[in-house]
KETIFI-634942 format. One record per residue (C-alpha): residue number from 1; residue in three letters; x, y, z. Coordinates in steps of 0.05 Angstrom, whole numbers, padded with zeros to 5 digits. Last residue first. Layout:
// KETIFI-634942
<num=NUM; residu=Ala; px=X; py=Y; pz=Z> .
...
This chain:
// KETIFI-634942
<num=388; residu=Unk; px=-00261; py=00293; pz=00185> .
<num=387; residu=Unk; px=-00243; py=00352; pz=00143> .
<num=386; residu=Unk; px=-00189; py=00375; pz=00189> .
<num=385; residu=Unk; px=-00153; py=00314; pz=00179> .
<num=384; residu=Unk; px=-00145; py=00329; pz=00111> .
<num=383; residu=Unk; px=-00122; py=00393; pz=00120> .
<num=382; residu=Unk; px=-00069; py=00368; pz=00180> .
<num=381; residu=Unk; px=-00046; py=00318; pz=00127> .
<num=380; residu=Unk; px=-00028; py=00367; pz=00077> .
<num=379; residu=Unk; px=00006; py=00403; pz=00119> .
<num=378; residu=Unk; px=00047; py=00362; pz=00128> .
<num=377; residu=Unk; px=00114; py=00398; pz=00154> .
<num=376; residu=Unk; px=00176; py=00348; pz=00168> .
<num=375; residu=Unk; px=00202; py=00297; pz=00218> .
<num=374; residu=Unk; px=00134; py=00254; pz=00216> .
<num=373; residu=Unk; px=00069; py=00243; pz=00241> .
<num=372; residu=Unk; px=00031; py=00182; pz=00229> .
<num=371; residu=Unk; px=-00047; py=00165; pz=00238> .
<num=370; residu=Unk; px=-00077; py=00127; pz=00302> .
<num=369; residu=Unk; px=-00133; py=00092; pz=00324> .
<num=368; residu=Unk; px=-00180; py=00092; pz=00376> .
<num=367; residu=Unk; px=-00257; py=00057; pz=00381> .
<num=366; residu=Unk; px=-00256; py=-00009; pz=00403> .
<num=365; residu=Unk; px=-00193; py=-00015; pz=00432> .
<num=364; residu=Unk; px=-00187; py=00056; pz=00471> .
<num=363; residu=Unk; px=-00260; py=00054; pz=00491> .
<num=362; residu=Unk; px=-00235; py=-00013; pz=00525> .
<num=361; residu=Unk; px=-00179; py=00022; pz=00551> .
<num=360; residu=Unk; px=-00228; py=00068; pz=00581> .
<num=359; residu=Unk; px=-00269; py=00014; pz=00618> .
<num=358; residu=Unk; px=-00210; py=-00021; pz=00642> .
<num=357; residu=Unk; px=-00253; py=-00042; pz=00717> .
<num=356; residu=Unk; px=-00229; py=-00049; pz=00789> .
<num=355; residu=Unk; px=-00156; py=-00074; pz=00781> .
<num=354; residu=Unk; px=-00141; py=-00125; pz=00728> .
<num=353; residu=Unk; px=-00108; py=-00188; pz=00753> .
<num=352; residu=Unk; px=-00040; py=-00227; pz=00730> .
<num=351; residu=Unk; px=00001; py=-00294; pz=00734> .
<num=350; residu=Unk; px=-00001; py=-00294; pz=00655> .
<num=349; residu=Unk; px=-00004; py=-00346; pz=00612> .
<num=348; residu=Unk; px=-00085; py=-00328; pz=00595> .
<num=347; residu=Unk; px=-00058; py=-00272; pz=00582> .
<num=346; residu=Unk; px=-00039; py=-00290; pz=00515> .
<num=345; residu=Unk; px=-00116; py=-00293; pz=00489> .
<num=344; residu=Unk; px=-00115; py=-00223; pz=00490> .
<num=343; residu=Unk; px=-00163; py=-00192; pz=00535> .
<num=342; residu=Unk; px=-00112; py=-00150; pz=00580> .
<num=341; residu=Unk; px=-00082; py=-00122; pz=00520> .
<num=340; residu=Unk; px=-00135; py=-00067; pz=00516> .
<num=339; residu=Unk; px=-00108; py=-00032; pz=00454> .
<num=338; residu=Unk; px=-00044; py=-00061; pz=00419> .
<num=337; residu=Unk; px=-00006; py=00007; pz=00405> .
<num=336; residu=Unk; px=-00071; py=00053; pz=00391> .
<num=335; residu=Unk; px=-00102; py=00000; pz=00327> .
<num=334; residu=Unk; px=-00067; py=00030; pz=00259> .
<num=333; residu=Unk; px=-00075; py=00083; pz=00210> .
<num=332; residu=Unk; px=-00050; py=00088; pz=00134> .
<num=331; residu=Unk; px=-00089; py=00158; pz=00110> .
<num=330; residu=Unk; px=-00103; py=00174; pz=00032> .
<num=329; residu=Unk; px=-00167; py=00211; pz=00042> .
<num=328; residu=Unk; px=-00205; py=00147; pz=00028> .
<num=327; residu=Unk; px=-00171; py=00115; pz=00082> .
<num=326; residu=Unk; px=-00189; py=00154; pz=00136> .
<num=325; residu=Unk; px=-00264; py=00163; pz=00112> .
<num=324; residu=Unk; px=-00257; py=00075; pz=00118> .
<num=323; residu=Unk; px=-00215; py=00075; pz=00186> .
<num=322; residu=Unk; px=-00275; py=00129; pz=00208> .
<num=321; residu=Unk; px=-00337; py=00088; pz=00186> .
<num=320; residu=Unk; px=-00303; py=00023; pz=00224> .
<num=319; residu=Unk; px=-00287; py=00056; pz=00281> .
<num=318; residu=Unk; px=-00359; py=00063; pz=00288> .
<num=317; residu=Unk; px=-00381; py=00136; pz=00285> .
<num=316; residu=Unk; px=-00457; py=00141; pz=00326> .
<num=315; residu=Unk; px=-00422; py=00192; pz=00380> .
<num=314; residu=Unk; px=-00449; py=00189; pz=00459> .
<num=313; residu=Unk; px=-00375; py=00160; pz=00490> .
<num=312; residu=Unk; px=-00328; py=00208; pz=00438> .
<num=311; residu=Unk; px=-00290; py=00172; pz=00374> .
<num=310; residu=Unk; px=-00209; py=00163; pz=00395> .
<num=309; residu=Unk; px=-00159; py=00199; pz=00348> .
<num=308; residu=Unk; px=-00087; py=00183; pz=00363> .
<num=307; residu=Unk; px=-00032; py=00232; pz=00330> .
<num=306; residu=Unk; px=00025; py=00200; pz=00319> .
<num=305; residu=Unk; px=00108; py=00197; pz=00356> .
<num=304; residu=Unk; px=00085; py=00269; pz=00383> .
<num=303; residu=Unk; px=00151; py=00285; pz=00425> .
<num=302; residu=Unk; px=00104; py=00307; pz=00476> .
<num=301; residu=Unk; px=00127; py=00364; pz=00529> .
<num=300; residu=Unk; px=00089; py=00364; pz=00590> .
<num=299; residu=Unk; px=00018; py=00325; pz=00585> .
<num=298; residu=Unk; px=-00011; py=00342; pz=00523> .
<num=297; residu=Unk; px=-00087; py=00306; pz=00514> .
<num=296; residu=Unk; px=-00096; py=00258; pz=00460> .
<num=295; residu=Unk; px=-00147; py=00274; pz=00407> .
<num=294; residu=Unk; px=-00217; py=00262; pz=00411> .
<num=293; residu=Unk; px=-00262; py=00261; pz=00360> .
<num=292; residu=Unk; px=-00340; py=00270; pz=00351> .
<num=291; residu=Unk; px=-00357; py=00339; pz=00354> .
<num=290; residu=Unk; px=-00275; py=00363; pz=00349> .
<num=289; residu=Unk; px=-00270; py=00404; pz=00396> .
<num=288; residu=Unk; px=-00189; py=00420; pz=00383> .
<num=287; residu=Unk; px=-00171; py=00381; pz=00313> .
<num=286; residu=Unk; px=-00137; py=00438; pz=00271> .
<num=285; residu=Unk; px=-00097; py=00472; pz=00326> .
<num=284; residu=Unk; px=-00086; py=00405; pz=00362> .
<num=283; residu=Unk; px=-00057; py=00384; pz=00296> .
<num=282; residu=Unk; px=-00020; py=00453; pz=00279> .
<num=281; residu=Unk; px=00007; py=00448; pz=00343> .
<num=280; residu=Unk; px=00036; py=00369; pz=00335> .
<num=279; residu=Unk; px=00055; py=00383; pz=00265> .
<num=278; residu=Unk; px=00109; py=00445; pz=00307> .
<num=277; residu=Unk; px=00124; py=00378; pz=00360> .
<num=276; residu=Unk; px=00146; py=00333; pz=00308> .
<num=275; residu=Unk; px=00187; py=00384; pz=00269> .
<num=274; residu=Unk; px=00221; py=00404; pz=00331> .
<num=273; residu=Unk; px=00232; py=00333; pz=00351> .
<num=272; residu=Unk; px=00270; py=00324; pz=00281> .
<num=271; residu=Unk; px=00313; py=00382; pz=00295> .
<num=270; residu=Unk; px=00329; py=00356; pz=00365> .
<num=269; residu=Unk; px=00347; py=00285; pz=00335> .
<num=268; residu=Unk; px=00392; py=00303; pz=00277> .
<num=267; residu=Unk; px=00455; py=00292; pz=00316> .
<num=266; residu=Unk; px=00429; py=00236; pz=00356> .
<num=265; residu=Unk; px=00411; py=00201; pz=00276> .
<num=264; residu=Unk; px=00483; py=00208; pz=00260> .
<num=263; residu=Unk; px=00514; py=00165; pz=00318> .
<num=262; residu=Unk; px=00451; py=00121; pz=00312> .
<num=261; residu=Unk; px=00476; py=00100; pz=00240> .
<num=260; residu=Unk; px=00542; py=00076; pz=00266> .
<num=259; residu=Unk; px=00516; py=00036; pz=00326> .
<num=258; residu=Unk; px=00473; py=00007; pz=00285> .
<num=257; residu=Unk; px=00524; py=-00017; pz=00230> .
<num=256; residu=Unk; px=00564; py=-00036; pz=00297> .
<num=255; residu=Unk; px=00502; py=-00100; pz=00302> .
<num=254; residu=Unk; px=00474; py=-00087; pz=00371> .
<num=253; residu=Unk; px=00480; py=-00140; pz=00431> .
<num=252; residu=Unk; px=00417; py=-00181; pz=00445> .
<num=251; residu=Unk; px=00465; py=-00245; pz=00467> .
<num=250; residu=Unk; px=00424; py=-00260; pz=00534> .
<num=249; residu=Unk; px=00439; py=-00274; pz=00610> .
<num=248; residu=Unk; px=00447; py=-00320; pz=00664> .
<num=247; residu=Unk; px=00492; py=-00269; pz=00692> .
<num=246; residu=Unk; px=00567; py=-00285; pz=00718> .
<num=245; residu=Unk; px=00592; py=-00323; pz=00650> .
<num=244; residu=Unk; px=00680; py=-00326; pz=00645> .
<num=243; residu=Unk; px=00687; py=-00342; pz=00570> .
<num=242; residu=Unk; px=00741; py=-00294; pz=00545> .
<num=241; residu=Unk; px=00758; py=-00268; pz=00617> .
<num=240; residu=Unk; px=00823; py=-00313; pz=00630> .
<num=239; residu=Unk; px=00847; py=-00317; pz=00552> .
<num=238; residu=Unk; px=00836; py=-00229; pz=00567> .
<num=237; residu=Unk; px=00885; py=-00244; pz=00626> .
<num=236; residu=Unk; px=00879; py=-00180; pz=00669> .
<num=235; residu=Unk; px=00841; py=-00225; pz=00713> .
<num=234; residu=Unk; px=00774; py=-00180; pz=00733> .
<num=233; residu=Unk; px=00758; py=-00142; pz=00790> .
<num=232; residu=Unk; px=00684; py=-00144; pz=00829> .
<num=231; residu=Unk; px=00642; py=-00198; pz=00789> .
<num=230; residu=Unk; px=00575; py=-00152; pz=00787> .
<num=229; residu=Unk; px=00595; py=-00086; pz=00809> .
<num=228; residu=Unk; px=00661; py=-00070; pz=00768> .
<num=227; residu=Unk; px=00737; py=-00053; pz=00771> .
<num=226; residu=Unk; px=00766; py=-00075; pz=00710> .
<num=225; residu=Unk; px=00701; py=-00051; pz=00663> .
<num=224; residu=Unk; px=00650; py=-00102; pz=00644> .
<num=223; residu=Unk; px=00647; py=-00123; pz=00569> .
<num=222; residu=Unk; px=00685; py=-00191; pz=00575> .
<num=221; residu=Unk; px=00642; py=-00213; pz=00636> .
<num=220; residu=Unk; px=00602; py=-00264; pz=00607> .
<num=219; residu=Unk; px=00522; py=-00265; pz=00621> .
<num=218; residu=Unk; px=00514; py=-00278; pz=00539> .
<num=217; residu=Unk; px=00530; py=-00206; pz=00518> .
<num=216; residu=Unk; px=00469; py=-00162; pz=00545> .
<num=215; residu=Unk; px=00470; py=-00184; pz=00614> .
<num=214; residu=Unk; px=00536; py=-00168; pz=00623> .
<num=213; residu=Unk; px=00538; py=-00100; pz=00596> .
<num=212; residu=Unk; px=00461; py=-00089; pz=00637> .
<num=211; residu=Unk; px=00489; py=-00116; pz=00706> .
<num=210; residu=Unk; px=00542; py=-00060; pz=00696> .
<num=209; residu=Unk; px=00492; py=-00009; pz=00683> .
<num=208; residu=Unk; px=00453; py=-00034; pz=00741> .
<num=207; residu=Unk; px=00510; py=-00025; pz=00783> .
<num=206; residu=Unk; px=00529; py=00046; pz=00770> .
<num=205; residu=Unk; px=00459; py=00069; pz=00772> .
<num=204; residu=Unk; px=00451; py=00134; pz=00730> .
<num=203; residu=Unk; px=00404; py=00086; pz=00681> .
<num=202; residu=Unk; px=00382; py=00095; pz=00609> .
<num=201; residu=Unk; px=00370; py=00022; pz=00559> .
<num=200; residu=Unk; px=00366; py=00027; pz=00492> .
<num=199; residu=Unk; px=00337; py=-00002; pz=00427> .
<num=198; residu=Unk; px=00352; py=-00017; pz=00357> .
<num=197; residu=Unk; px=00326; py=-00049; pz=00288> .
<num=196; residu=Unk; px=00352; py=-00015; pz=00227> .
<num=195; residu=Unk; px=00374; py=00051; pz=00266> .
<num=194; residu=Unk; px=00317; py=00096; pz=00272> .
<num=193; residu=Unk; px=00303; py=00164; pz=00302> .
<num=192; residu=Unk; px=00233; py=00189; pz=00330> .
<num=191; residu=Unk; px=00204; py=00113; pz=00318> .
<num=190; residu=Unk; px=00172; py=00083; pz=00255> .
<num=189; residu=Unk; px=00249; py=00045; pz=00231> .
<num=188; residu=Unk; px=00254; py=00023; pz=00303> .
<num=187; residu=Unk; px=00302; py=00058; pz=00356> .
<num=186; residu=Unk; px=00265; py=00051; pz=00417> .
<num=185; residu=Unk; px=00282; py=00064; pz=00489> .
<num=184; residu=Unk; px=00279; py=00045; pz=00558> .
<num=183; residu=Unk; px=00287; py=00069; pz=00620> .
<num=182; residu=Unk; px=00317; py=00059; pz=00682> .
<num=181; residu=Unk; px=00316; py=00078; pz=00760> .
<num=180; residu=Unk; px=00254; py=00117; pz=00733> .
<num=179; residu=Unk; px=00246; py=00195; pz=00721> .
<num=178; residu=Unk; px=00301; py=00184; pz=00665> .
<num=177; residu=Unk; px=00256; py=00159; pz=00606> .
<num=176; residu=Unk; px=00221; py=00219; pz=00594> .
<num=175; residu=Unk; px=00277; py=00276; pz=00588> .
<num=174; residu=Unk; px=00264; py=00330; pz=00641> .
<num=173; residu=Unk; px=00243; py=00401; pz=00629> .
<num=172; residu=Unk; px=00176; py=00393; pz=00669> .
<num=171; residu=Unk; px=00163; py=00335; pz=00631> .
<num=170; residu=Unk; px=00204; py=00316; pz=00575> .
<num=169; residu=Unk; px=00189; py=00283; pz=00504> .
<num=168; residu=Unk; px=00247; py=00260; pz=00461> .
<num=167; residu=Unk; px=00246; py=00199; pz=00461> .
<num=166; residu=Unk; px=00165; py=00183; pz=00473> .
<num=165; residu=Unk; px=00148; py=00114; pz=00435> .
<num=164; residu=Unk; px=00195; py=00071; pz=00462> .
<num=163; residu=Unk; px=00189; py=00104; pz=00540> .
<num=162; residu=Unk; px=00169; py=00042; pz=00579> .
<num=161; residu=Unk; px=00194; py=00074; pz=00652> .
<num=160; residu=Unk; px=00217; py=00038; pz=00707> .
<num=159; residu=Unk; px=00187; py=00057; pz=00778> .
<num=158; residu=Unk; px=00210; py=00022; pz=00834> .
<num=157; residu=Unk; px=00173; py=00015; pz=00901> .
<num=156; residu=Unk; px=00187; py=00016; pz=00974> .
<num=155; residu=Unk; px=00134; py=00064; pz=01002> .
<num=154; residu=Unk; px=00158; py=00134; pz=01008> .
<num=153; residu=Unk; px=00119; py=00172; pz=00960> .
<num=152; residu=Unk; px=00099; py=00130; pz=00899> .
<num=151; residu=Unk; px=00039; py=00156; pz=00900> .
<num=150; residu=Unk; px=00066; py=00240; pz=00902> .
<num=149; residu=Unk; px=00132; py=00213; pz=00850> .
<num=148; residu=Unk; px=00069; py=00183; pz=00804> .
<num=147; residu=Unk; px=00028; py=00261; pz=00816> .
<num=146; residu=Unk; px=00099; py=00296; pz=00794> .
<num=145; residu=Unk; px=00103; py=00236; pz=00733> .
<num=144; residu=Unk; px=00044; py=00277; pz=00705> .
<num=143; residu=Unk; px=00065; py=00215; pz=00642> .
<num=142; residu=Unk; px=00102; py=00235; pz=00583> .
<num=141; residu=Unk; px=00066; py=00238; pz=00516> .
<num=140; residu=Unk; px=00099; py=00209; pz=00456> .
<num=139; residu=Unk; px=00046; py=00159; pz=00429> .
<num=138; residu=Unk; px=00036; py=00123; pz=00495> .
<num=137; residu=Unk; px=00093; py=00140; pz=00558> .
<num=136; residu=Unk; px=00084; py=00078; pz=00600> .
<num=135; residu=Unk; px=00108; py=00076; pz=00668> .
<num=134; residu=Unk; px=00122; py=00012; pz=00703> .
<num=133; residu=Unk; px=00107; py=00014; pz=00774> .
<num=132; residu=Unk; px=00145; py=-00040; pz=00814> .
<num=131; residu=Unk; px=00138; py=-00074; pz=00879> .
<num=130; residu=Unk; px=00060; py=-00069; pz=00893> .
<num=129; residu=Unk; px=00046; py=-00111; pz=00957> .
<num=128; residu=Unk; px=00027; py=-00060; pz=01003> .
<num=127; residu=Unk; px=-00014; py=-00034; pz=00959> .
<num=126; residu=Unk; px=-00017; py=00014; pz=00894> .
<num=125; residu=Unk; px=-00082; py=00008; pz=00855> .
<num=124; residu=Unk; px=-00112; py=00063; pz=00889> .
<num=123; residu=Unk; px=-00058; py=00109; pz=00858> .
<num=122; residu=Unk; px=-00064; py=00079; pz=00796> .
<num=121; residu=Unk; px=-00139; py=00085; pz=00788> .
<num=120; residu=Unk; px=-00124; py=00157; pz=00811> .
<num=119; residu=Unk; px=-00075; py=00170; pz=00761> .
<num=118; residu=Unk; px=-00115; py=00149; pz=00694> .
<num=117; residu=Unk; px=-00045; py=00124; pz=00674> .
<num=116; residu=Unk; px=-00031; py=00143; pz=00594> .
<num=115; residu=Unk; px=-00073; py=00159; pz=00549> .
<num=114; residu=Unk; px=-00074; py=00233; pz=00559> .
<num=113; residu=Unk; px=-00151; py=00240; pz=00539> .
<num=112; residu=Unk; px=-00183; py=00172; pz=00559> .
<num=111; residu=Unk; px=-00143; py=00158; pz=00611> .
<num=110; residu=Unk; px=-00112; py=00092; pz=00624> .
<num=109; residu=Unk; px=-00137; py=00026; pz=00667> .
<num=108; residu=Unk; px=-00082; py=-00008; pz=00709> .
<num=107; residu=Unk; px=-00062; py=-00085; pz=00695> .
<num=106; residu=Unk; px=-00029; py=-00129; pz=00751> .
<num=105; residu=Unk; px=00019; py=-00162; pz=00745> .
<num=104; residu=Unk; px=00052; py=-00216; pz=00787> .
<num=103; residu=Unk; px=00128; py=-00223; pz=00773> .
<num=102; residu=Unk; px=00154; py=-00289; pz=00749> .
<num=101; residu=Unk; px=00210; py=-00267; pz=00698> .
<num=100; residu=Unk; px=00188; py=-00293; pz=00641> .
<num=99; residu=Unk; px=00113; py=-00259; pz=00656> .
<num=98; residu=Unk; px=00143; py=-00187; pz=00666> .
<num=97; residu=Unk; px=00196; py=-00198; pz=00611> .
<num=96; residu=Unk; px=00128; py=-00201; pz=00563> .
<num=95; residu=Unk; px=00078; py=-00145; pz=00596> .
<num=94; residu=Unk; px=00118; py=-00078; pz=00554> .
<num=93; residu=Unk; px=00137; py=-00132; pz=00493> .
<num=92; residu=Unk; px=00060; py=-00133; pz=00484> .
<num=91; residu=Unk; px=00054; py=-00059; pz=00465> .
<num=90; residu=Unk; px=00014; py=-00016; pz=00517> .
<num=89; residu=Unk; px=-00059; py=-00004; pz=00540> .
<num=88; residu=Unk; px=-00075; py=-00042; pz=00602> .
<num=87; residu=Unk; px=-00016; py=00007; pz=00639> .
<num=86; residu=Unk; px=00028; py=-00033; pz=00693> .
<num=85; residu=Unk; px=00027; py=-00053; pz=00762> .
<num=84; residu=Unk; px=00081; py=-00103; pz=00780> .
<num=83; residu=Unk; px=00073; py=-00140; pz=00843> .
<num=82; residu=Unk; px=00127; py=-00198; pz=00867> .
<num=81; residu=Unk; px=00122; py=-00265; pz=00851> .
<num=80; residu=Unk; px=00184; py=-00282; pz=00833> .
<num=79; residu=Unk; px=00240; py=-00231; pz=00867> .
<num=78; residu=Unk; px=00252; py=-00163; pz=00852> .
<num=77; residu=Unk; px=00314; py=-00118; pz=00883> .
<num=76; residu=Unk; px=00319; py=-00045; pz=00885> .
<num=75; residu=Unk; px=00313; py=-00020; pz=00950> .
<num=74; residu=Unk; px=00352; py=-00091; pz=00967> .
<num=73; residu=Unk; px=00411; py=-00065; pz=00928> .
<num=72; residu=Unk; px=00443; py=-00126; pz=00903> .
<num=71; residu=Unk; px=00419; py=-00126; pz=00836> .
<num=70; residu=Unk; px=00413; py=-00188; pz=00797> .
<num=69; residu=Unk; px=00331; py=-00191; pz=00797> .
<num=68; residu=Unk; px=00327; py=-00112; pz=00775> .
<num=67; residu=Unk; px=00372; py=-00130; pz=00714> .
<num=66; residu=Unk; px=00319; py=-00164; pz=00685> .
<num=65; residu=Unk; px=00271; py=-00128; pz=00683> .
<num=64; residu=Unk; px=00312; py=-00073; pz=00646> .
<num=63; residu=Unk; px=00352; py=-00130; pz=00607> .
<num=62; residu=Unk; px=00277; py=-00148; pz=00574> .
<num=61; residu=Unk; px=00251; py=-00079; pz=00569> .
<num=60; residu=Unk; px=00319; py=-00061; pz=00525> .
<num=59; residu=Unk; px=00308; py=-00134; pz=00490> .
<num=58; residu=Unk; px=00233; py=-00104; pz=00464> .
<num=57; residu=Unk; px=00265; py=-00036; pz=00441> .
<num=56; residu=Unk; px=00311; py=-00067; pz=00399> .
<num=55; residu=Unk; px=00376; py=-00097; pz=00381> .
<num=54; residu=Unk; px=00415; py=-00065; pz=00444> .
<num=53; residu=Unk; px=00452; py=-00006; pz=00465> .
<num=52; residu=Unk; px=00464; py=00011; pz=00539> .
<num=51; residu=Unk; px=00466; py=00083; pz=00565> .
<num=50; residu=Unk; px=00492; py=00107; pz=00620> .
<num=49; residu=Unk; px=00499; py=00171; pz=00664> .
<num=48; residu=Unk; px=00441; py=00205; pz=00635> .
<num=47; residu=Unk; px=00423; py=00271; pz=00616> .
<num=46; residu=Unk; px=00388; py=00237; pz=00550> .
<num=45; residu=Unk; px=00427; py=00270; pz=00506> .
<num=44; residu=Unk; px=00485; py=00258; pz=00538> .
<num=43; residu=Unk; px=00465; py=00184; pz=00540> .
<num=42; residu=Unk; px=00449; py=00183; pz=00470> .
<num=41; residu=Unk; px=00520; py=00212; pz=00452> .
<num=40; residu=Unk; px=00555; py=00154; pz=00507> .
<num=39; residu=Unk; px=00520; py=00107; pz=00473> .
<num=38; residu=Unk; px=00528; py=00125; pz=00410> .
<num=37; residu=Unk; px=00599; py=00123; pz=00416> .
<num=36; residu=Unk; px=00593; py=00057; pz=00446> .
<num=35; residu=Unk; px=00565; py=00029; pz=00386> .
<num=34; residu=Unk; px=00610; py=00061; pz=00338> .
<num=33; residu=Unk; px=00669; py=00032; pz=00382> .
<num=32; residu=Unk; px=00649; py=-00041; pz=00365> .
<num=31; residu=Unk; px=00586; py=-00086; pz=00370> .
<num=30; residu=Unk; px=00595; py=-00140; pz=00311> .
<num=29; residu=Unk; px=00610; py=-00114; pz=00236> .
<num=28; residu=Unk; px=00673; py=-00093; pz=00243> .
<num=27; residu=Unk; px=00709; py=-00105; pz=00164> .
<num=26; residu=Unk; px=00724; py=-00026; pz=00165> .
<num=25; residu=Unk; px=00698; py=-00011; pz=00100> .
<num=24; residu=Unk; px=00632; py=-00040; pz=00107> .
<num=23; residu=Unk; px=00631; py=00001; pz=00177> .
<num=22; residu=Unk; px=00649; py=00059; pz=00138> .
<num=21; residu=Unk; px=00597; py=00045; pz=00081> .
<num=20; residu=Unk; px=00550; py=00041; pz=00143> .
<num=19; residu=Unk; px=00571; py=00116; pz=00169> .
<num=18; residu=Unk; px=00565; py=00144; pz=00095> .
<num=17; residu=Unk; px=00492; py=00119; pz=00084> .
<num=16; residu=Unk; px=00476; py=00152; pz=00149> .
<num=15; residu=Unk; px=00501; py=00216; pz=00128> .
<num=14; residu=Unk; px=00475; py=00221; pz=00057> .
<num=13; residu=Unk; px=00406; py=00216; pz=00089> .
<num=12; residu=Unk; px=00366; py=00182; pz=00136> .
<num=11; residu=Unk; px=00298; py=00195; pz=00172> .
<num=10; residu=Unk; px=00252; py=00146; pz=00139> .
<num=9; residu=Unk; px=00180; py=00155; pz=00138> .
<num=8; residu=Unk; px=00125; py=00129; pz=00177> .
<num=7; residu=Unk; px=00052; py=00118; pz=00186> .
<num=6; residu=Unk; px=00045; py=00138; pz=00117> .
<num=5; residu=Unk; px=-00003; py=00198; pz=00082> .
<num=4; residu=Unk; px=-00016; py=00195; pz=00011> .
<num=3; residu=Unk; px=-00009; py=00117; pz=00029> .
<num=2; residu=Unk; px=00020; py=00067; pz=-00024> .
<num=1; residu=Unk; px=00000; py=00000; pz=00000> .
């Protein structure tokens, strides 16, 4: 399919094609320098102390779960069993490293106009039991996370954020993706910058990052520093520390072509949140009051990853009548991420429980979708959507 108007675009140019002919060039083709290059621009970006590459958004949720189980901070620690509330509208790679790793979740309703947390369902949610709050930021729009710090308060919880969709976006001048002990991050051909397949992990914990190297490469310790928090201080035989495994971990390392392109894509990412967040305006400009559409709500700074429309409770529109004038004006949309996952036949695996009712996730699933926004000016598409 051809769309007038795509979900997504690409964001290279001459640049990127240069950085993977240098790669080419260079015969590296597994994680190298270029990788942690990025890593230490995306961090910087970020206004973190560490960031970990790996090959997608999906692994970074994965090795942030994870990592939690190896840590020896007992603030910090999870063990089987333990109580993770989390948003009923997400992608399914949010709930997966949840269910491998044991923990007991238990699914949150959202709000209809920010999409993210309705914030007092979460905060009655929250009981002595509840371990870990993982914070979803939907479509590019941070969470209040001022109200999350105020539930949070001082009971012994961690918050982790979801943040594939939102680089970019910040809350009361603060990156989204930092207001947790980690967060993760996206780099997938649709998201704010792409590199092939990619994904990241943010953390100013010393040890977590060091859980996350190891974790990331097959458990071994070859990637942790000398001096370190998982195995303490290595041989300085390299024979010694070629196959020495600490972590019963993964091998979701980054290809260095990745790496490469990511170095260039950093560089154009304030410019291409600019452009994201100027369509954004002229969206909410164009689509405020809408008599039968909702549009998501601005919490903060959104790095407006799409715009979601969402028919209002009392309108006669099906979502099938609005795919259908969507598509006739030229529009590819999609379902809002995976809608109510709680009633997917998957969850049935799950050791899980929904609290009090997911009424506006529901609306979400029946009766949201979403259209693209890109790196550029549409107007075009912002006409068009006007004439819904």
């Amino acid at each position: 399919m051809n769309a007038r108007f795509p979900l997504a675009t690409s964001s290279w140019g001459p640049e990127e094609k240069d950085a993977m002919l240098s790669v080419m060039d260079s015969g590296m083709f597994t994680m190298g320098p270029r990788v942690a290059r990025f890593e230490e621009d995306f961090a910087r970006y970020c206004g973190s102390r560490h960031c970990v590459m790996v090959n997608s958004g999906s692994s970074a949720n994965l090795l942030m779960v994870g990592a939690l189980f190896y840590t020896r901070n007992s603030k910090l620690k999870l063990e089987r069993g333990d109580e993770v509330i989390v948003p009923a509208v997400s992608w399914s790679t949010t709930y997966y490293p949840l269910y491998q790793y044991g923990l007991r979740i238990k699914f949150v309703d959202v709000d209809l106009e920010t999409l993210n947390y309705d914030l007092e369902q979460l905060a009655a949610a929250v009981t002595d039991r509840t371990r870990v709050i993982m914070a979803v930021n939907l479509l590019g729009n941070p969470n209040d996370f001022g109200r999350i710090r105020e539930i949070v308060a001082d009971r012994r919880i961690v918050l982790i954020e979801d943040n594939c969709e939102s680089m970019g976006a910040t809350f009361q001048g603060r990156q989204a993706g930092t207001f947790g002990v980690m967060g993760s991050f996206s780099a997938f051909f649709s998201h704010h910058i792409s590199t092939m397949e990619g994904g990241m992990v943010v953390t100013d914990d010393d040890e977590l990052h060091h859980i996350l190297l190891s974790l990331r490469a097959h458990g071994w310790t070859r990637h942790l520093p000398k001096h370190n928090l998982v195995c303490g201080t290595k041989s300085d035989d390299p024979f010694e520390e070629s196959f020495r495994f600490v972590l019963p971990g993964y091998n979701v390392r980054p290809l260095e072509m990745s790496g490469a392109i990511g170095v260039e894509q950093v560089r154009r990412l304030p410019g291409l949140i600019s452009e994201r967040r100027r369509n954004g305006a002229l969206f909410q400009a164009a689509m405020a009051g809408h008599p039968e559409l909702m549009i998501q709500r601005e919490t903060g700074e959104s790095s407006w990853f799409g715009f979601s429309l969402v028919i209002r409770p009392g309108s006669s529109m099906t979502r099938k009548q609005l795919v259908a004038k969507l598509t006739g004006l030229g529009f590819e949309c999609r379902p809002i991420v995976a809608g109510n996952f709680a009633k997917n036949e998957v969850v049935r695996y799950f050791d899980s429980e929904v609290h009090s009712s997911l009424h506006n996730a529901e609306r979400v699933d029946t009766h949201g979708l979403f259209v693209g926004n890109h790196h550029y000016p549409i107007p075009d598409a912002i006409d068009a959507l006007r004439s819904l």
